[in-house]
C-alpha positions, 0 to 999 in steps of 0.5 A: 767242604761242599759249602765252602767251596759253593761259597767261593766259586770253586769245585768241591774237590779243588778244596782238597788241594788245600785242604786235606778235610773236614777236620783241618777245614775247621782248625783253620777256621778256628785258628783264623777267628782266634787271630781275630780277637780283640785283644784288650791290655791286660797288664793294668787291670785287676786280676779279676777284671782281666780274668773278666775280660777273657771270658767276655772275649771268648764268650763274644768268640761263641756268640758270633761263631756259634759253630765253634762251640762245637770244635773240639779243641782236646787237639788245638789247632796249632796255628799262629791264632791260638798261640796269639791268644793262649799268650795274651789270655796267660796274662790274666793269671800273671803275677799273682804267685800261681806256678805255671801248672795252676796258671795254665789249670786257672785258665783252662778252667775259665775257658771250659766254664765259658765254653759250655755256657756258650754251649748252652745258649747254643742249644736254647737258641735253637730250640727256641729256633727249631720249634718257633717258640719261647721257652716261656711259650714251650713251658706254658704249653707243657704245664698241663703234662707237667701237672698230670705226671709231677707230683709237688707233694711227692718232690716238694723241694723240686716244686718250690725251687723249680718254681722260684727259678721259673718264675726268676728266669721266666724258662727252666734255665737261663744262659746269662744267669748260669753265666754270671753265677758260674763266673763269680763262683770261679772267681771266689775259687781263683781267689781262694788258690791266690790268696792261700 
């Protein structure tokens, strides 16, 4: 509340004459960037290029506003933004013979998937932020502690898979590829529930 008010000039306490706190600050917040999405045209497209789209959108939401990854949404902000885009993002799921409960379940799951990938970039943003290095660097340092107390002939299926992915991904993780593996599983998987 304090940077809020910092940021328009006013006293923090006069935010509370619009505001009652914190909690309903960010609902704001979140409903104000939800009304601000781009909406693309769902209707014509493929049911997997529209499912496509609303995870692009909501992971471009995260990319821009990291801070709302850490919302929580288990209460939604009920507000014209969010209303806006739970219609439009429905319509990726429209007409593939779903009932409402699976579509609305369908949904769901895309937009959680999105969100703790977005959590995930989070972090390894910040890490590489907080400590001025890479992963690439963090783990070049680290080799010499991971050597002394990792045994490959103790854990040989770690060692030979850690090391394939390191090398693939240059860190322990990558937040693009967790994406884009993440998204085309649950795409076979929506694809199995439509086409059964």
């Amino acid at each position: 509340m304090r940077g809020v008010a910092e940021r328009l000039g006013v006293s923090t306490m006069s935010m509370y004459t619009y505001v009652p706190g914190k909690a309903e600050l960010l609902d704001l917040m979140l409903d104000g960037i939800y009304q601000r999405m781009p909406r693309e045209p769902l209707a014509d497209l493929p049911w997997r290029e529209r499912v496509v789209e609303v995870a692009a959108r909501n992971r471009e939401l995260y990319r821009l506003h990291p801070w709302a990854v850490k919302v929580s949404t288990s209460r939604p902000p009920l507000g014209p933004g969010l209303i806006t885009k739970y219609e439009h993002e429905l319509g990726a799921f429209l007409g593939l013979g779903l009932d409402d409960v699976a579509i609305d379940s369908a949904l769901t799951l895309v937009l959680d998937f999105v969100r703790s990938t977005a959590l995930a970039a989070a972090e390894s943003e910040a890490a590489q932020r907080d400590s001025a290095t890479t992963d690439e660097q963090w783990w070049h340092t680290n080799a010499p502690l991971l050597a002394e107390v990792f045994d490959p002939a103790e854990y040989p299926n770690a060692a030979r898979i850690g090391a394939a992915a390191g090398a693939e991904h240059r860190a322990a993780h990558s937040p693009d590829h967790a994406y884009e593996f993440g998204l085309d599983r649950i795409l076979d998987g929506l694809a199995a529930l439509i086409d059964g």
